[in-house]
C-alpha positions as CSV (number, residue, x, y, z in Angstrom):
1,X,34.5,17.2,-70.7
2,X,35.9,18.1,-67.1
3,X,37.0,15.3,-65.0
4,X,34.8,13.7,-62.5
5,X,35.0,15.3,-59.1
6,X,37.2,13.4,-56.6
7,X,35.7,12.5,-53.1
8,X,37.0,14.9,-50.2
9,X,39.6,13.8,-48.4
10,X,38.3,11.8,-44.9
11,X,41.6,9.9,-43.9
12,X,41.8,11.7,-40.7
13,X,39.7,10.2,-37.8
14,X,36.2,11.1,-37.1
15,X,35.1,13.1,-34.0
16,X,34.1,10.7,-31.1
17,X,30.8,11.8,-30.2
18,X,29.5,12.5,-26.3
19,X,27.4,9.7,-24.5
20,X,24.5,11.3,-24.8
21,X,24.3,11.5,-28.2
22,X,24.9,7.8,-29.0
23,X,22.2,6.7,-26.9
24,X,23.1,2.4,-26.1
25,X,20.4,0.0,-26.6
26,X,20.9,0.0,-22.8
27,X,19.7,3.3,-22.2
28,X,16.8,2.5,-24.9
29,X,15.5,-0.8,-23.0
30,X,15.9,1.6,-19.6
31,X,13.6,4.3,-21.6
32,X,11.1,1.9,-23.1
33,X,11.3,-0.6,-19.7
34,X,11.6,2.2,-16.8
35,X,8.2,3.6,-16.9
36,X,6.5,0.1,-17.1
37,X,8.6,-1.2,-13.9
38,X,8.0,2.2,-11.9
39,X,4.6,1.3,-13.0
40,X,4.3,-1.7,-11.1
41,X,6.6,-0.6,-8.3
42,X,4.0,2.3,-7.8
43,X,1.3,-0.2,-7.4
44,X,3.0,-2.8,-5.0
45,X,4.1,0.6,-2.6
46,X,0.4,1.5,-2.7
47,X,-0.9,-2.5,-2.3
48,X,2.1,-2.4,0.6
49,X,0.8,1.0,2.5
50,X,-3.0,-0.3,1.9
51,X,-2.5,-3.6,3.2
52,X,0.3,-2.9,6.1
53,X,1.4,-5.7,6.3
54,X,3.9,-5.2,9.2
55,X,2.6,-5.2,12.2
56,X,3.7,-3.1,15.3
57,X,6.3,-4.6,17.1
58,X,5.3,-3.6,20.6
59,X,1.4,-4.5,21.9
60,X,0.1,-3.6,25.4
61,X,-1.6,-6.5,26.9
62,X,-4.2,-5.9,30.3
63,X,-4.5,-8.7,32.7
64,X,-5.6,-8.4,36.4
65,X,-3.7,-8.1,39.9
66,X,-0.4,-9.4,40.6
67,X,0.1,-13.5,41.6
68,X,-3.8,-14.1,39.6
69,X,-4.4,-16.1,36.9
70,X,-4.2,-13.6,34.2
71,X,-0.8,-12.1,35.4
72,X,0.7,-15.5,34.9
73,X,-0.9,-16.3,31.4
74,X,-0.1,-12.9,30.5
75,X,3.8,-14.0,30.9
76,X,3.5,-16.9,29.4
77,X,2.1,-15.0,26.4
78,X,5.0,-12.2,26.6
79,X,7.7,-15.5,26.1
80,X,5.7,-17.0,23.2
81,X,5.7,-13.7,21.3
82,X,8.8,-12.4,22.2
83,X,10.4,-15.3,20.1
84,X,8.9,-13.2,16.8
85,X,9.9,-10.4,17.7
86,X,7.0,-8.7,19.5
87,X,7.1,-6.9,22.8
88,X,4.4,-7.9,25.0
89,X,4.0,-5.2,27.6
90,X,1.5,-6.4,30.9
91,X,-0.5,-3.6,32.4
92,X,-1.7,-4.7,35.3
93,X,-5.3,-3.9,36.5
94,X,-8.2,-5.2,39.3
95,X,-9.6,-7.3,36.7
96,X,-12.4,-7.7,33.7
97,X,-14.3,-4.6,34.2
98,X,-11.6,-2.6,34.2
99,X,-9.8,-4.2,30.9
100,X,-13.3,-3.5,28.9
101,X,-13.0,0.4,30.4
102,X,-9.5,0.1,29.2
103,X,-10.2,-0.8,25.8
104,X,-13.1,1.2,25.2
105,X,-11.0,3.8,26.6
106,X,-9.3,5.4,23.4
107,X,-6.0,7.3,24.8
108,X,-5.4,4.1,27.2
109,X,-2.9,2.7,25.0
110,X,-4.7,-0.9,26.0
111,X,-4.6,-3.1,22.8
112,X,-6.2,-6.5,24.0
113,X,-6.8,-7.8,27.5
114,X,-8.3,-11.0,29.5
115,X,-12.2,-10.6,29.7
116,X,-14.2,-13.1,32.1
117,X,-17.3,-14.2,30.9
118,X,-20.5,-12.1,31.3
119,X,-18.7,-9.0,32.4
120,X,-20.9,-6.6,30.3
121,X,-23.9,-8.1,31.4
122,X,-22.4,-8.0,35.1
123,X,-21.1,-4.5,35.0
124,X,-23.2,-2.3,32.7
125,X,-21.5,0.7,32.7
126,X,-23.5,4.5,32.0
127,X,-24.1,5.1,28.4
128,X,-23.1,1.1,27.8
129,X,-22.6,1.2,23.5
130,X,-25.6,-0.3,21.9
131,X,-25.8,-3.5,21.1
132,X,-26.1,-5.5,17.9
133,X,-28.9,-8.1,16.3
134,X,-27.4,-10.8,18.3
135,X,-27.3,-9.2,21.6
136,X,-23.6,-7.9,21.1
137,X,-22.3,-4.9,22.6
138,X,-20.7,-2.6,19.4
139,X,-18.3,-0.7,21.1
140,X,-15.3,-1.6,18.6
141,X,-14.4,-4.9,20.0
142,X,-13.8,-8.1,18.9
143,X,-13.3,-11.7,20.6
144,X,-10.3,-14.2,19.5
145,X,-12.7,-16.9,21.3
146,X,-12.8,-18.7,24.8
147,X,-9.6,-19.2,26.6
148,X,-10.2,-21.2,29.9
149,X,-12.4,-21.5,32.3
150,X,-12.6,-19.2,35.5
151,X,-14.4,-21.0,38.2
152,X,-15.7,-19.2,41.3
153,X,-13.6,-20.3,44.7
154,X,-15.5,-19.7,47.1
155,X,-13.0,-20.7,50.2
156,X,-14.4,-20.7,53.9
157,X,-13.0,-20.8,57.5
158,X,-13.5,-24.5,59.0
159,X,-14.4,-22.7,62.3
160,X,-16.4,-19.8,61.4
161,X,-18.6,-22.4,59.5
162,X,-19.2,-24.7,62.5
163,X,-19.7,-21.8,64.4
164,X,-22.4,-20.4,62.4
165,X,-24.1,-23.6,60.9
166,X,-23.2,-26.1,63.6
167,X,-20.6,-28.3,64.6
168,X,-20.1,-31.2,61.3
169,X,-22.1,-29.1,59.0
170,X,-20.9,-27.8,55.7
171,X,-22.2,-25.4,53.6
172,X,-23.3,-26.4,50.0
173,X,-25.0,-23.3,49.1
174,X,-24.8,-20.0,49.3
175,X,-27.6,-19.1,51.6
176,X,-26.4,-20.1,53.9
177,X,-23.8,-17.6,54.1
178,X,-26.3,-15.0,55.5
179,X,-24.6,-13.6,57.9
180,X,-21.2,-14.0,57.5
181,X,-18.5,-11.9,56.6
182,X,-17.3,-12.6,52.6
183,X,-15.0,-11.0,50.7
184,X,-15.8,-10.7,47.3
185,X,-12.3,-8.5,45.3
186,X,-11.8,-5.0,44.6
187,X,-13.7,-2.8,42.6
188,X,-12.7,-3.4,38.7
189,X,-12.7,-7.0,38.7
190,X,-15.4,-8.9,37.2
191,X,-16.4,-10.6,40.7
192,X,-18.1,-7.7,42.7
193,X,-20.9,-8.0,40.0
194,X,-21.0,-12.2,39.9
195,X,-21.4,-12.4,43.6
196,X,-24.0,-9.6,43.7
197,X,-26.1,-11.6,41.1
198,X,-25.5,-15.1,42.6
199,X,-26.4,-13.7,46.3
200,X,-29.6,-12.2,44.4
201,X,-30.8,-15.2,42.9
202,X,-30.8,-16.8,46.5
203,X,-32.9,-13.8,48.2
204,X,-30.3,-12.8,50.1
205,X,-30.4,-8.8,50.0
206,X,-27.2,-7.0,49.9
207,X,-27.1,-6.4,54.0
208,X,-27.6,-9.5,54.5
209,X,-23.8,-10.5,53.7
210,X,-21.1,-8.3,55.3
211,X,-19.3,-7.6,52.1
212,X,-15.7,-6.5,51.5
213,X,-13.7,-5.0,48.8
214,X,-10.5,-5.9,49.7
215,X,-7.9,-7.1,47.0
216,X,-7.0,-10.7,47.1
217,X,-3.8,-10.4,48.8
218,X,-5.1,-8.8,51.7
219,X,-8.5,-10.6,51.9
220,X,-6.6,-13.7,52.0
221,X,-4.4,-12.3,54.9
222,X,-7.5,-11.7,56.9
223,X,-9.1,-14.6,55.8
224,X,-6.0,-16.6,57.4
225,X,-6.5,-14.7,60.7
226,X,-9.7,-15.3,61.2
227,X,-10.8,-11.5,60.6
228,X,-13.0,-12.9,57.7
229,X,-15.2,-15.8,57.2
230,X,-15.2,-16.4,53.7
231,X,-14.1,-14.7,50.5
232,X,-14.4,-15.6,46.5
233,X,-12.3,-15.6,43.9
234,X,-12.9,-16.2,40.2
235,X,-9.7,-17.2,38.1
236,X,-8.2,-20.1,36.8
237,X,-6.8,-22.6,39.0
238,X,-3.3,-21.4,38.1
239,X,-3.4,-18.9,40.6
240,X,-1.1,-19.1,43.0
241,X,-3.5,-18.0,45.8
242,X,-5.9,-21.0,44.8
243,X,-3.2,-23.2,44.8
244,X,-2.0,-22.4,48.2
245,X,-5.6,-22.1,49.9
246,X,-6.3,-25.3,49.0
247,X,-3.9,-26.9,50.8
248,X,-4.2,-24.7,53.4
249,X,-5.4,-26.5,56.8
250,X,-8.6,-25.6,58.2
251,X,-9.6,-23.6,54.9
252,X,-12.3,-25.2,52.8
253,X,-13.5,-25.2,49.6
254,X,-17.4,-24.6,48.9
255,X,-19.1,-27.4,47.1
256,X,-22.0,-25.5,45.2
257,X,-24.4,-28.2,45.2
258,X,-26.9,-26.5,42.6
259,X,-24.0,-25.7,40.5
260,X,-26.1,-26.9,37.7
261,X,-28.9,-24.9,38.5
262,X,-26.7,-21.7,38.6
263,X,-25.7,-22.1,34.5
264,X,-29.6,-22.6,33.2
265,X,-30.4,-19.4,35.3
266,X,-27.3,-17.9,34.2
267,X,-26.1,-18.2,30.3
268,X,-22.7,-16.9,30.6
269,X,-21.8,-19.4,33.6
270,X,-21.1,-23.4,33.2
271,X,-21.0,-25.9,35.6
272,X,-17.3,-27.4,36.2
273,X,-16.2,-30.2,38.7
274,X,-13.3,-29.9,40.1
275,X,-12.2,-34.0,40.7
276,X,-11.1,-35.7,43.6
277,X,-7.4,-35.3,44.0
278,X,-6.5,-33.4,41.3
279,X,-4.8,-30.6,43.6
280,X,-2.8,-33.5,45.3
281,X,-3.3,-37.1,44.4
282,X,-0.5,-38.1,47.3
283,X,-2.7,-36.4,50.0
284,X,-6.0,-36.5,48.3
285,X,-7.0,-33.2,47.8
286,X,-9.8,-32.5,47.2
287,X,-11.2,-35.4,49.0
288,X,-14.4,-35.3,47.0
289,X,-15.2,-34.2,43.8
290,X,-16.1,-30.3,44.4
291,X,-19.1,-28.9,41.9
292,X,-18.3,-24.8,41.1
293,X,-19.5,-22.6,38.9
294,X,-17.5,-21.0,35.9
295,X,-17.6,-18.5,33.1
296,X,-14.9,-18.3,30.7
297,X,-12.3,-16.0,29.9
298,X,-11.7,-14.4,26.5
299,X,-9.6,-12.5,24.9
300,X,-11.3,-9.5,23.9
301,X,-9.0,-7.2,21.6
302,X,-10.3,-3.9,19.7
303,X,-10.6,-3.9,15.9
304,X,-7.9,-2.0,15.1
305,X,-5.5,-4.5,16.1
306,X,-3.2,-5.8,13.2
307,X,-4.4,-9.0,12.2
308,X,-1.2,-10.5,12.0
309,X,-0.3,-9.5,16.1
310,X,-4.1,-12.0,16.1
311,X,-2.7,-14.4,14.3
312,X,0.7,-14.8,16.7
313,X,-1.8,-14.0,20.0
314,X,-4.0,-17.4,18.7
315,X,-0.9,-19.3,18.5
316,X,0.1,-18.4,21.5
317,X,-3.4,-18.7,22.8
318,X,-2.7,-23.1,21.3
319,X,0.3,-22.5,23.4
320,X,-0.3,-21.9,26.9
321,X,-4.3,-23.1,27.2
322,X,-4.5,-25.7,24.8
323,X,-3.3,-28.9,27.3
324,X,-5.4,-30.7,29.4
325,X,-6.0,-29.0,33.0
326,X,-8.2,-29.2,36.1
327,X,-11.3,-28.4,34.0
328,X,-10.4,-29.2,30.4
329,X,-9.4,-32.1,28.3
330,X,-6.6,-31.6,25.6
331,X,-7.8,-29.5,22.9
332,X,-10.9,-28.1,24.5
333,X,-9.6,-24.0,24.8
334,X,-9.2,-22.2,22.7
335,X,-12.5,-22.3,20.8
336,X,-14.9,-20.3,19.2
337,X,-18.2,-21.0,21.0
338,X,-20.8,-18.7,22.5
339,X,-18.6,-15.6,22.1
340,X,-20.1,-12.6,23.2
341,X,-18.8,-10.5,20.5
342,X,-18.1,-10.9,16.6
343,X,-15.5,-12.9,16.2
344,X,-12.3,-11.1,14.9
345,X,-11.8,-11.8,11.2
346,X,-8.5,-13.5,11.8
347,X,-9.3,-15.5,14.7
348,X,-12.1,-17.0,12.3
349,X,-9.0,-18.4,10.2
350,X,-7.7,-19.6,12.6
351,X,-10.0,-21.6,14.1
352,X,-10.6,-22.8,10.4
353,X,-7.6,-23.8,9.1
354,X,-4.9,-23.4,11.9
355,X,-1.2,-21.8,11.6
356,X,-0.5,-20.5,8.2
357,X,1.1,-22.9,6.4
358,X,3.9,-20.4,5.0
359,X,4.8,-20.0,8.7
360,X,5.3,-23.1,9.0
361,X,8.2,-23.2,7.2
362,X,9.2,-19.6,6.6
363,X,10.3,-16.8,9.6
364,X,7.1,-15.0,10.8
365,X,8.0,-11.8,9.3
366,X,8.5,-13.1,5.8
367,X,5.7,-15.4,5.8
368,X,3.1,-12.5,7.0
369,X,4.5,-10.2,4.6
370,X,4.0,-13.3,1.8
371,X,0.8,-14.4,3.2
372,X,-0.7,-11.0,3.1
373,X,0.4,-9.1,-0.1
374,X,0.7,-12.5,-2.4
375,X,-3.0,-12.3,-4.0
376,X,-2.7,-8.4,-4.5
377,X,0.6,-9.0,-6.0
378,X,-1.6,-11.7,-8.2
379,X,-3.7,-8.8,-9.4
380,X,-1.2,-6.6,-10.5
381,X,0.3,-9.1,-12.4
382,X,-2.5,-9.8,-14.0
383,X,-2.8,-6.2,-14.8
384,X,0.5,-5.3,-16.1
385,X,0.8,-8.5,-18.6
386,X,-1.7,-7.0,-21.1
387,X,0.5,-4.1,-20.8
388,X,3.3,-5.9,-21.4
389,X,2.6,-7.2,-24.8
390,X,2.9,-3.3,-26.4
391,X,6.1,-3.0,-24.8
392,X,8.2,-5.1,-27.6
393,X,7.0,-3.3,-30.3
394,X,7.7,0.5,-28.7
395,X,11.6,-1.1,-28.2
396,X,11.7,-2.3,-32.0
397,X,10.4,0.9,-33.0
398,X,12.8,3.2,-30.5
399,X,15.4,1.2,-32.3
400,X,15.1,1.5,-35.6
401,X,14.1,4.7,-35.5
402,X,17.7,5.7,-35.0
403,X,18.7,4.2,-38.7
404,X,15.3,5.3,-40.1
405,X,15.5,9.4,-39.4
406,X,18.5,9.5,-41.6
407,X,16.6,8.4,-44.6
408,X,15.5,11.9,-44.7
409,X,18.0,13.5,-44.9
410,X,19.6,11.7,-47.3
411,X,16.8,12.1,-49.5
412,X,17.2,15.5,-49.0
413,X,20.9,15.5,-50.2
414,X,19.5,13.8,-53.2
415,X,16.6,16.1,-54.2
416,X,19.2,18.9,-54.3
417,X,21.7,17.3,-56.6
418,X,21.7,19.4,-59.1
419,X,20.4,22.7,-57.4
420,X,23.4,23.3,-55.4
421,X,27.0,22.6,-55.6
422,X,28.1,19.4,-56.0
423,X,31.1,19.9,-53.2
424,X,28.4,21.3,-50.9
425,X,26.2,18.1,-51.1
426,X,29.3,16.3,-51.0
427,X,30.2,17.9,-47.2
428,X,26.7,17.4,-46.1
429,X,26.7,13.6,-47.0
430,X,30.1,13.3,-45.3
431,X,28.4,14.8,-42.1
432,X,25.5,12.5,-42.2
433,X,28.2,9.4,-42.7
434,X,30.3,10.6,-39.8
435,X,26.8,10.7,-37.6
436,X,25.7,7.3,-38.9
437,X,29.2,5.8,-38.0
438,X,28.1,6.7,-34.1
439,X,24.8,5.0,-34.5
440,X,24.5,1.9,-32.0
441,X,22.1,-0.7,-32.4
442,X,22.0,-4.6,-31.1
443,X,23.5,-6.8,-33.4
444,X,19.2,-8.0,-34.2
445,X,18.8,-4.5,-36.4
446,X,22.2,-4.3,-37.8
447,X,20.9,-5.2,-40.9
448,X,19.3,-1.8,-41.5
449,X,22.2,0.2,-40.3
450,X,24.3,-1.6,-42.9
451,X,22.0,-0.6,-45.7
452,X,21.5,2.7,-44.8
453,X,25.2,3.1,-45.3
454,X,25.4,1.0,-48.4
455,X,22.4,3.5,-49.6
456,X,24.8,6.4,-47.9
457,X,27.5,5.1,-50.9
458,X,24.7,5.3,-53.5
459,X,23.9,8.5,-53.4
460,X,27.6,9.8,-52.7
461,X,28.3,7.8,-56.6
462,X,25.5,9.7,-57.9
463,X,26.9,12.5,-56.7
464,X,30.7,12.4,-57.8
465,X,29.0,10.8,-61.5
């Protein structure tokens, strides 16, 4: 009987093999992993780009003329947004009617801009946009809500009224301007229109007023040298040029005496009294309380404006209008009532539940960029844990695949015993050992790699038997 055949001789080392055929359980988590994470890296990119939530960080902002009301808000809302990061840039115009032109205009570059009250209804412009169920122009504006109020200074010489009227009379309404000479601002601004109306509602026809279209700082130069009787302004009492005629001497201010009257014939108009003193309480100016007409500002932006640029502008909006004034208590501006457009979506939040509470504690850019993409980040969440749950199985699978497709082979070397040489089978074994000794797996499935080479040594004794 021949002697049993000895086992080949494998004492020298085994053949390191390349990376890429030893794959780690590294690479496998990276190939069962890597397509679920691009997954949901895909979707937050396309939840990102949908939702933008980074605004631009430049705006154009439209006010009026230089040393007016708006100019001087309009800086004091450049400083508050400046300190996150956004460039406020002031274009300066005449006024309200030409900030809507601006932002109807599409190539003006005009993002949002201080509108008075009543300016569409003032200044109807040819081929106006149609208007809405409620009466709302829907041009592809919005409103972020009343500001402050922008009475109507209507400021007369001392002289030229006791001149005209008699000597200790003062006028108290506007008929009895007929015949003077009144300035009433440059074409563009929202007061050309007011006055027009007002003057009509008295009966006075249009030549029975010497108008003038000067702007305010000239008007006021002529008013000074007696060149003009009386002109009118309508802005907030910020104005430096209110501010300085009403301390000027022999320049008065027009008590409208049916102030009242003016607001029920007039919707977009409310009556404001201007208190005694509050100019100057040290030399009592006014002297009595003054009655005036005034409609309201608003910010008036267009629709395309990023929601989170409304957001800082209502903040700012708090800021600079929401202390008590000549016309106001605390609190009263900004607000929400009678606007005479939709409300921008974001304004609406604001009014309801104030600053964001994230940016209350958190920079402006990460707390937008939280505040915004947190409840689609929700949703894909929600959509990827289902898809999670195969993900465990496909690794344990990936894994032991890599003991398992040996099996195979072996049982391949086996079926043959017996058909072909024993030496062959012998050197195909030995190749399949020297493969399996490059096999990595986590130390969790070493269990099967161990028997596959125990059941590597089984069929190897069958063999040399």
């Amino acid at each position: 009987m021949p002697p049993p055949a000895t086992p080949p001789e494998r004492s020298r080392p085994r053949a390191a093999l390349p990376a890429w055929a030893a794959p780690s359980a590294l690479r496998e988590l990276a190939l069962t992993f890597g397509p679920f994470v691009l997954l949901g890296l895909l979707l937050v990119a396309l939840a990102y780009r949908w939702l933008d939530p980074a605004p631009p960080r430049q705006v154009v902002l439209a006010t009026g003329i230089a040393q007016g009301a708006y100019a001087e808000f309009g800086q004091r809302y450049a400083e508050q947004l400046r300190r996150h990061g956004i460039r406020v840039t002031l274009r300066a115009t005449q006024g309200a009617a030409e900030n809507l032109a601006l932002l109807r205009e599409a190539g003006s570059g005009v993002d949002i801009a201080f509108v008075q009250g009543g300016a569409d209804e003032l200044a109807p412009a040819p081929g106006q946009p149609a208007a809405d169920a409620a009466g709302r122009p829907e041009d592809g504006l919005v409103s972020l809500g009343r500001m402050f109020h922008e009475p109507v200074w209507l400021f007369y010489r001392e002289a030229a009224a006791q001149r005209r009227l008699g000597r200790g009379v003062l006028p108290t309404r506007l008929v009895q301007l007929q015949g003077w000479t009144l300035n009433v601002g440059a074409a563009g601004s929202g007061v050309p229109p007011l006055m027009a109306r007002l003057l009509s509602l008295n009966g006075l026809a249009p030549q029975a007023v010497q108008l003038s279209n000067l702007a305010t700082t000239p008007a006021v130069v002529e008013l000074l040298e007696g060149r003009l009787d009386a002109l009118a302004l309508a802005t907030a009492p910020e104005a430096p040029m209110v501010q300085m005629l009403l301390r000027t001497p022999g320049i008065r201010l027009l008590d409208l005496a049916q102030s009242e009257a003016y607001a029920r014939r007039l919707p977009f108009l409310n009556p404001v009294l201007l208190p005694r003193g509050v100019a100057d309480l040290a030399a009592d100016l006014p002297a009595t309380d003054m009655h005036l007409v005034a409609p309201t500002a608003t910010l008036v932006a267009r629709e395309s404006l990023h929601p989170a640029l409304v957001q800082l502008f209502m903040q700012a909006a708090q800021q600079v209008h929401g202390g008590a004034g000549w016309f106001q208590r605390k609190g009263e501006f900004p607000n929400a009532a009678d606007t005479e457009r939709p409300l921008a979506p974001e304004a609406q939040r604001f009014y309801r539940s104030g600053t964001p509470w994230l940016q209350r504690w958190l920079p402006f850019w990460l707390a937008n960029l939280a505040d915004r993409m947190w409840v689609v980040l929700l949703a894909i969440v929600a959509v990827l844990i289902p898809l999670s749950r195969v993900l465990p199985p496909i690794y344990e699978f990936r894994i032991r695949s890599r003991v398992f497709r040996w099996y195979a082979r072996l049982r391949a070397v086996e079926a043959a015993q017996g058909q072909r040489p024993a030496a062959e089978l012998l050197a195909e074994l030995d190749a399949i050992e020297q493969r399996v000794s490059a096999v990595m797996v986590p130390l969790s499935h070493t269990d099967a790699l161990y028997a596959l080479r125990s059941h590597i040594q089984l069929v190897r004794r069958r063999l040399q038997a």
